[in-house]
Structure formats: C-alpha cells, structure tokens
BARO-161904 format. One record per residue: y, x, z of N, C-alpha, C in turn. Coordinates in Angstrom, 2 decimals. Example, Ala and Ser with C-alpha at 12.3 -4.5 7.8 and 13.67 -1.06 7.14 Angstrom:
FIKOL; -5.69; 13.19; 7.80; -4.50; 12.30; 7.80; -3.30; 13.20; 7.80
FIKOL; -2.25; 12.85; 7.08; -1.06; 13.67; 7.14; 0.03; 12.90; 7.87
//
This chain:
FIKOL; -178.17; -51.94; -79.23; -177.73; -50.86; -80.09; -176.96; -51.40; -81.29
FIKOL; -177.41; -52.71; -81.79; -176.89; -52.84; -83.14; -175.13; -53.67; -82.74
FIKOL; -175.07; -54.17; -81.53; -173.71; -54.17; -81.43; -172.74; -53.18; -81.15
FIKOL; -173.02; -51.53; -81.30; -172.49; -51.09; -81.18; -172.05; -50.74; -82.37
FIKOL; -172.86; -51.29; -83.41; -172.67; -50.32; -84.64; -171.38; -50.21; -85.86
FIKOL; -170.76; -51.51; -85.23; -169.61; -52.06; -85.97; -168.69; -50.75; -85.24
FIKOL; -168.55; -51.39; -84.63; -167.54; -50.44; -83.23; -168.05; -48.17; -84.50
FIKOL; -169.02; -48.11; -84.13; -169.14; -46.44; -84.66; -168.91; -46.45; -86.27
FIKOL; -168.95; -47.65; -86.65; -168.93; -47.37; -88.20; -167.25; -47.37; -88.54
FIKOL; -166.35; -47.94; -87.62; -165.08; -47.93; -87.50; -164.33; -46.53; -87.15
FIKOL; -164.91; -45.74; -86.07; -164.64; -44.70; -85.82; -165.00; -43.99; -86.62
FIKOL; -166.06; -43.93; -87.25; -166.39; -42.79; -88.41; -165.36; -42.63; -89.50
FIKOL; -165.13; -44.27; -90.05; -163.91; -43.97; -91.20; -162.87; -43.49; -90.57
FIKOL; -162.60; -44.06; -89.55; -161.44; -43.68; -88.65; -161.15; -42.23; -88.29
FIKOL; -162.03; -41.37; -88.14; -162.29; -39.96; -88.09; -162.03; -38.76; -89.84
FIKOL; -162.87; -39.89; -90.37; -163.34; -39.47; -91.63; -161.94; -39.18; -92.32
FIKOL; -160.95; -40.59; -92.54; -159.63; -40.17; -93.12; -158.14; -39.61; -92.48
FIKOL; -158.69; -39.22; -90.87; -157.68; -38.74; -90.06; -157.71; -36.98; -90.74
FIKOL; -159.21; -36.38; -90.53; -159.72; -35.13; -90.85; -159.09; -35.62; -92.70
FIKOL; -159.67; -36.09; -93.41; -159.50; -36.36; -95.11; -157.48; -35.78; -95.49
FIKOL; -156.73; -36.65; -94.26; -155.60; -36.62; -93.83; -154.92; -34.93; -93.40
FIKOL; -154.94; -35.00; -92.82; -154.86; -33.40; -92.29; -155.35; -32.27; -93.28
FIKOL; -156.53; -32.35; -93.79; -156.77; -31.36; -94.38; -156.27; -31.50; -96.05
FIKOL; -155.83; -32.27; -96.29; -155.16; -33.13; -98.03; -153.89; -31.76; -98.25
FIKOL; -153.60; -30.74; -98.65; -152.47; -30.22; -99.62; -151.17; -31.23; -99.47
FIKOL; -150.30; -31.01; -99.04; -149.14; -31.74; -99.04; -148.55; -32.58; -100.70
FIKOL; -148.71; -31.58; -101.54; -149.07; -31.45; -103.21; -149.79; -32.62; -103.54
FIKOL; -150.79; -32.98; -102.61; -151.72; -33.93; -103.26; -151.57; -35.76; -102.50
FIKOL; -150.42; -35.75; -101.66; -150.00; -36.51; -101.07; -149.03; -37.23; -102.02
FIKOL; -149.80; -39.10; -101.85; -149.02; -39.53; -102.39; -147.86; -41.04; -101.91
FIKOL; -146.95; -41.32; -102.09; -146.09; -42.53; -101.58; -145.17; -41.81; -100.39
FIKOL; -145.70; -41.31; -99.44; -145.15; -41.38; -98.21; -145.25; -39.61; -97.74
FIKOL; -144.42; -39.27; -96.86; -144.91; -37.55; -96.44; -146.37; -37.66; -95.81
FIKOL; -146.50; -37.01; -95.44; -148.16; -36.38; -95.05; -148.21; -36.98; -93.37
FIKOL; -146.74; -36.41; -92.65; -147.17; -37.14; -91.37; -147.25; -38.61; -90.74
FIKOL; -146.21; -39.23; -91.85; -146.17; -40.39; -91.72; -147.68; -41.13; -92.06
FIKOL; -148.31; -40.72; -92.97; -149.86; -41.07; -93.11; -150.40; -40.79; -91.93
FIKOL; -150.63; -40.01; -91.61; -151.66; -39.51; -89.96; -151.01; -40.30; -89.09
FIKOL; -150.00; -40.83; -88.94; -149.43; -41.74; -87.99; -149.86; -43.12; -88.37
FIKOL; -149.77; -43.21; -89.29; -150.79; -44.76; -89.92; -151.74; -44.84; -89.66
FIKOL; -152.57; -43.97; -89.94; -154.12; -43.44; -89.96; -154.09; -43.43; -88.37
FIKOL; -153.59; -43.12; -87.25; -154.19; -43.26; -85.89; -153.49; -44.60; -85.41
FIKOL; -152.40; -45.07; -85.89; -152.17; -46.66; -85.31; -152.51; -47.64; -85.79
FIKOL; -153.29; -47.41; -86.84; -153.72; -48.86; -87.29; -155.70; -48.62; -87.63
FIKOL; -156.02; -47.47; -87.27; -157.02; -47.54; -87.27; -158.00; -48.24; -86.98
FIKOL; -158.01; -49.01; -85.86; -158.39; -49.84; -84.87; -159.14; -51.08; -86.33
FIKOL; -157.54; -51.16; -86.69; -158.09; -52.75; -87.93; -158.17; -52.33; -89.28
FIKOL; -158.27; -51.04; -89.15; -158.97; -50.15; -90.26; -158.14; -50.40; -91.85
FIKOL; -156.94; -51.05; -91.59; -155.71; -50.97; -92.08; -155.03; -49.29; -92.60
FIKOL; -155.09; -48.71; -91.61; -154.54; -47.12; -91.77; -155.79; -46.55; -92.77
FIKOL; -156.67; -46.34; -92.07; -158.00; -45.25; -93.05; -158.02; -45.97; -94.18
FIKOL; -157.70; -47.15; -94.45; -158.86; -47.80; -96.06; -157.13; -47.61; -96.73
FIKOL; -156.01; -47.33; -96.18; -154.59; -47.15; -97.08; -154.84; -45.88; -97.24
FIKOL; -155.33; -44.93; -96.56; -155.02; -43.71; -96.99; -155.64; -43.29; -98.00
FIKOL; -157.26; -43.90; -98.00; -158.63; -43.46; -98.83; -158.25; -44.18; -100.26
FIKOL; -157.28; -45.42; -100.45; -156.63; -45.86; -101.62; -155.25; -45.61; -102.20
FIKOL; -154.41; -45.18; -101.47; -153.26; -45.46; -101.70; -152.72; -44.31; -101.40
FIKOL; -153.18; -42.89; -100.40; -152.29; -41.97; -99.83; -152.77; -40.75; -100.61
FIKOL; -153.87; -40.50; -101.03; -153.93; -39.27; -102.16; -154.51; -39.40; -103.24
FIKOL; -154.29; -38.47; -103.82; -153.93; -38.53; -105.47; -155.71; -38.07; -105.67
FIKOL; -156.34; -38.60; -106.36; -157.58; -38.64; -107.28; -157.47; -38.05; -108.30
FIKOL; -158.32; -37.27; -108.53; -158.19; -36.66; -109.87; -159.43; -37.13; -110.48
FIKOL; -159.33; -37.70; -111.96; -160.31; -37.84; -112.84; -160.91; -36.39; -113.53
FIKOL; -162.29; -36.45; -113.36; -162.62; -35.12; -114.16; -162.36; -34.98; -115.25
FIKOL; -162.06; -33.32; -115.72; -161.47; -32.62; -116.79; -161.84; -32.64; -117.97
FIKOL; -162.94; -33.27; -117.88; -163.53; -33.68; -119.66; -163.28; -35.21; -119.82
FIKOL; -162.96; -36.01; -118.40; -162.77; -37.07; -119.03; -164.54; -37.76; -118.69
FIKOL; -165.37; -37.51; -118.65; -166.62; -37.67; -118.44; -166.64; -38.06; -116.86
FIKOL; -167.85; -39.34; -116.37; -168.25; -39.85; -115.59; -169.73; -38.48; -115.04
FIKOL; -169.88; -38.09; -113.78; -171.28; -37.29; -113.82; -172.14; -37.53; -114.40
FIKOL; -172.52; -39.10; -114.57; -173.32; -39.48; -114.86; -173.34; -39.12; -116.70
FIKOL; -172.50; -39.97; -117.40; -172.34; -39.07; -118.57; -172.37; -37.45; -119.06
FIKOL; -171.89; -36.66; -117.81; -172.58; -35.39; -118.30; -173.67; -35.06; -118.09
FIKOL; -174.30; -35.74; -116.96; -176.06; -35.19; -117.20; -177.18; -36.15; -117.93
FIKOL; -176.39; -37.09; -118.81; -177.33; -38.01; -119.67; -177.67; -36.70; -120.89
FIKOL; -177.35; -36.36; -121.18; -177.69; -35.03; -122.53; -178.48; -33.87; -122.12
FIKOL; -178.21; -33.49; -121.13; -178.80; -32.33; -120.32; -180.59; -32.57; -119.90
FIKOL; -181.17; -31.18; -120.03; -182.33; -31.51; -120.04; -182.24; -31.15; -118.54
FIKOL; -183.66; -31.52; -117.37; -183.66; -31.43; -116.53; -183.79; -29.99; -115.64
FIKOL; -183.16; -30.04; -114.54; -183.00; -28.85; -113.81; -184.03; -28.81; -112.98
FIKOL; -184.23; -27.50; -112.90; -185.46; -27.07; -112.40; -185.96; -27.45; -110.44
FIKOL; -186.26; -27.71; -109.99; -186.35; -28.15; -108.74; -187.23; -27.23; -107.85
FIKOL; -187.84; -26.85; -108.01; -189.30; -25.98; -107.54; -189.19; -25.01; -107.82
FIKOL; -189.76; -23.28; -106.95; -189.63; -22.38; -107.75; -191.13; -21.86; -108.40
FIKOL; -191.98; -22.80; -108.17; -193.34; -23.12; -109.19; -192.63; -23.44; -109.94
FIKOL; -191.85; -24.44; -110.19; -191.65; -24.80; -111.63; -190.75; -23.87; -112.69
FIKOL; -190.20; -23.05; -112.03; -189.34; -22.27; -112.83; -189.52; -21.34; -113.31
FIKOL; -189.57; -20.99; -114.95; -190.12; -20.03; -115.24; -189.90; -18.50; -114.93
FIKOL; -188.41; -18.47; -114.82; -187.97; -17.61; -114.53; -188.00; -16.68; -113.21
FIKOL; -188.38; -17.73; -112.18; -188.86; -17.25; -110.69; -190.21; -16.89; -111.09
FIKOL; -190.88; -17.45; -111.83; -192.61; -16.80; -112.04; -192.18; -15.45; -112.47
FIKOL; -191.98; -15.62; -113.53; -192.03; -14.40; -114.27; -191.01; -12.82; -113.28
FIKOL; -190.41; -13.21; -112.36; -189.61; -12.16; -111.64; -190.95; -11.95; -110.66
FIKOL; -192.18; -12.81; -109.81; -193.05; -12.57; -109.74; -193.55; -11.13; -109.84
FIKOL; -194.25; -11.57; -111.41; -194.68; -10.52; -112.51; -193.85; -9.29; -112.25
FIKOL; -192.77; -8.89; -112.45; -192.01; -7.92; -111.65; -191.94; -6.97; -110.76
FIKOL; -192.89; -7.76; -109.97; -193.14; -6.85; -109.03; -194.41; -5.91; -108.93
FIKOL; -195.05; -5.89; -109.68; -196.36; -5.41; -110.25; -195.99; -3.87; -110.69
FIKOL; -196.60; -2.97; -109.97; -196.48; -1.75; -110.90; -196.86; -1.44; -111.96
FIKOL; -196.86; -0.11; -112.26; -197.44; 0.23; -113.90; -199.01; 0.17; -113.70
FIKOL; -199.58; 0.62; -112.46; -200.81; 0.79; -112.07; -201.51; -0.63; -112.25
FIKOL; -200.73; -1.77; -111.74; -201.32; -3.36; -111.20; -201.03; -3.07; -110.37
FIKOL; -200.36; -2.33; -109.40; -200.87; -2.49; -108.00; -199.26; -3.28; -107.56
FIKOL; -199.05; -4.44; -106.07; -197.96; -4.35; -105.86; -197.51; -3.54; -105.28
FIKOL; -195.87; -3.82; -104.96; -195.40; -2.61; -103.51; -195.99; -2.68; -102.58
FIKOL; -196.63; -4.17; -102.03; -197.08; -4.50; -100.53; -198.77; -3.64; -100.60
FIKOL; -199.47; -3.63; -102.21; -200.38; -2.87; -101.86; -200.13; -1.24; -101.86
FIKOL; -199.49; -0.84; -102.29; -198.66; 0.74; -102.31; -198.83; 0.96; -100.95
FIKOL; -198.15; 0.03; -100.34; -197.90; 0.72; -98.64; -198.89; 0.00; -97.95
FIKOL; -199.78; -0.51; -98.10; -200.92; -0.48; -97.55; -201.74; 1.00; -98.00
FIKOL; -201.82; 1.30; -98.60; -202.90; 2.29; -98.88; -201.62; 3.78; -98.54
FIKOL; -200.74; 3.81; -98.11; -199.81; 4.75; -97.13; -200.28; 4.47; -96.05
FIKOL; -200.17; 3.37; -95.51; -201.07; 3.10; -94.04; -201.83; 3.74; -93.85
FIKOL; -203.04; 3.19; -94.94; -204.39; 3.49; -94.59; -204.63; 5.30; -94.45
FIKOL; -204.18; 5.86; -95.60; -203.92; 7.48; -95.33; -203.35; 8.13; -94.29
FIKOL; -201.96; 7.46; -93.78; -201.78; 7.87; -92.44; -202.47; 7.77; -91.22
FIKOL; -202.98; 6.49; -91.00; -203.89; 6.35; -90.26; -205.42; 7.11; -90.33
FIKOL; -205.53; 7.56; -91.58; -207.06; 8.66; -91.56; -206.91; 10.00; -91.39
FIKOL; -205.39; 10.41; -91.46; -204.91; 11.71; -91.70; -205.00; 11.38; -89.53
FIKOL; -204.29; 10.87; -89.13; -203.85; 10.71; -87.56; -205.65; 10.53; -86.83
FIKOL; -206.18; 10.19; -87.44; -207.66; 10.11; -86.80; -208.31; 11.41; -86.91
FIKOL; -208.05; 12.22; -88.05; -208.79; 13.50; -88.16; -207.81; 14.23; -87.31
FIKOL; -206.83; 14.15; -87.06; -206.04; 14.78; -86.29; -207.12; 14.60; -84.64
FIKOL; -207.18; 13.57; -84.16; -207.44; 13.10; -83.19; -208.75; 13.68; -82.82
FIKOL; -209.88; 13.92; -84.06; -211.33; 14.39; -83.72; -211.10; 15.70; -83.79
FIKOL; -209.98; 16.31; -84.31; -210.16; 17.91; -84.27; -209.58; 18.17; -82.90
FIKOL; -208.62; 17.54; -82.32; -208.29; 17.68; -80.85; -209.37; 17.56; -79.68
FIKOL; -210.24; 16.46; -80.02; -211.64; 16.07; -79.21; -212.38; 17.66; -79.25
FIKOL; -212.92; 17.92; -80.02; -213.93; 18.57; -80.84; -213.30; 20.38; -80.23
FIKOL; -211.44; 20.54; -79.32; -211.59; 21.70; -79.16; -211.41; 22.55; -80.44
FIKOL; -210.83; 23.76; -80.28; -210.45; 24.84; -81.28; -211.79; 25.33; -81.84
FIKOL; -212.02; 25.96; -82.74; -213.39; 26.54; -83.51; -213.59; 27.96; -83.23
FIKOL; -213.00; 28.83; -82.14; -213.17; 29.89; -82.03; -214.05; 30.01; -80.58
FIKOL; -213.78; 29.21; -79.59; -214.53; 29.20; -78.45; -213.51; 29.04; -77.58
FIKOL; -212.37; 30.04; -77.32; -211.37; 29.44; -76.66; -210.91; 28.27; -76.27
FIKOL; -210.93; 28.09; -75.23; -210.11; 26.59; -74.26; -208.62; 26.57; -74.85
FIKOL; -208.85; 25.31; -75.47; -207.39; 25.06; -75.45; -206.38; 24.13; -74.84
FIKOL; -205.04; 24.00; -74.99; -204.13; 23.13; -73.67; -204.67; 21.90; -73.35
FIKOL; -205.69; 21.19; -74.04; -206.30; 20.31; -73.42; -207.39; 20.48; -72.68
FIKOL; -207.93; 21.40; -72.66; -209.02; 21.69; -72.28; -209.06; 22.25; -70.62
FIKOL; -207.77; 22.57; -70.04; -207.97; 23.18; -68.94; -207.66; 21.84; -68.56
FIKOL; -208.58; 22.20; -66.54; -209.21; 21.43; -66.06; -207.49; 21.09; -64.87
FIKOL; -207.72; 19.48; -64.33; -206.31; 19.51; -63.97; -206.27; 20.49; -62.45
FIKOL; -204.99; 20.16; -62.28; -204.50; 21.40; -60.72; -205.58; 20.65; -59.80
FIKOL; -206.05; 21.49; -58.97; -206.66; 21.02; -57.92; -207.82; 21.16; -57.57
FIKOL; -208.10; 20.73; -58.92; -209.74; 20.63; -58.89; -210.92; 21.78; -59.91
FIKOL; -211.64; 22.40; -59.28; -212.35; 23.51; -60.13; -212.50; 24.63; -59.99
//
C-alpha cells in the first residue's frame, strides 16, 4: 500500500490544481491565459512541474483586507462558543419554550392526547353499554342469517 502512495499523492495535487484551474475567474489569472495553464497543468503533471506552477505562479492571492494574519485576528477575541450546553444563548431559548402555566408545548399536547383518548373511550363504553331507552340499536342487530 505504501508504494502506492507517492503515485496518489501526485494525482491528488494533480487533480487538485487542474479543478483549482478551471474553476479560477479568468480576472484572477495570472502571467499566461487560463488555457494555456490547464495545458501545463495536464502535461507536466506527471513531474508535478504544471500543478506546483500554477498553485505559485498562475493565480493571484489575495492578502486579507485588514492586512491581519487569522491568526492575529483571533489572538484578541474571546473564545467561541462550541457546545450548545455551553451557550448561553441556546439555554436560555430553552427557557422559551415554557409556557405561562410551566407547562411545555410537548406537555400541552400530551394532555390533548390524553383527553382525546378519554373522550374516544367514553365514546366506546356508551356504544358497548347500547342506547338508554331499551331499544336495539345498529349495533345491536343480530347478523343476516342467523336468529
């Protein structure tokens, strides 16, 4: 495996600044036109001549706009939050969800459940249980055939 690895780590750059190539703004192309690079970039890839000219020499870099290294802008900065335990602001949206009662939404519609489901059961024993006058009702007759 590990002799292959020279060989894939070649194709990767080799891939890496063909795609880097192609997708670059013509605007941001520098020394040479745009196709003449991709033509470098696939004939000399091999000795990795083409990709390491293009990744130095064929587009234009821009230094960031303050002038600042990343690293210099997040030396001042206090740290960003990582977790949404750690964040106060995700707790507290939490809290949010709490009605005026205490109760949450998820307990709200539990106790809709639970009422529907007691309302649909008394439904169910007054159907068992037959009308209150004496009369048979549509459940009550006996099926075709038999009786």
């Amino acid at each position: 495996m590990l002799r292959y690895l020279p060989f894939l780590l070649v194709l990767a750059l080799w891939i890496y600044a063909f795609i880097d190539c192609l997708n670059t703004p013509e605007s941001q192309v520098r020394g040479l036109p745009k196709v003449i690079w991709v033509i470098i970039i696939l004939l000399f890839g091999e000795v990795l001549i083409g990709p390491v000219a293009w990744l130095f020499a064929g587009k234009v870099r821009h230094a960031p706009a303050d002038g600042d290294t990343p690293s210099d802008r997040l030396r001042g900065r206090r740290a960003r939050w990582v977790a949404p335990d750690d964040n106060p602001e995700f707790l507290k949206s939490l809290g949010d969800e709490h009605s005026k009662d205490g109760a949450t939404k998820d307990e709200a519609l539990f106790k809709d459940w639970e009422a529907d489901l007691r309302r649909r059961e008394e439904e169910l024993r007054r159907k068992e249980d037959g009308p209150r006058d004496g009369t048979p009702g549509p459940d009550d007759t006996p099926p075709p055939g038999k009786g």
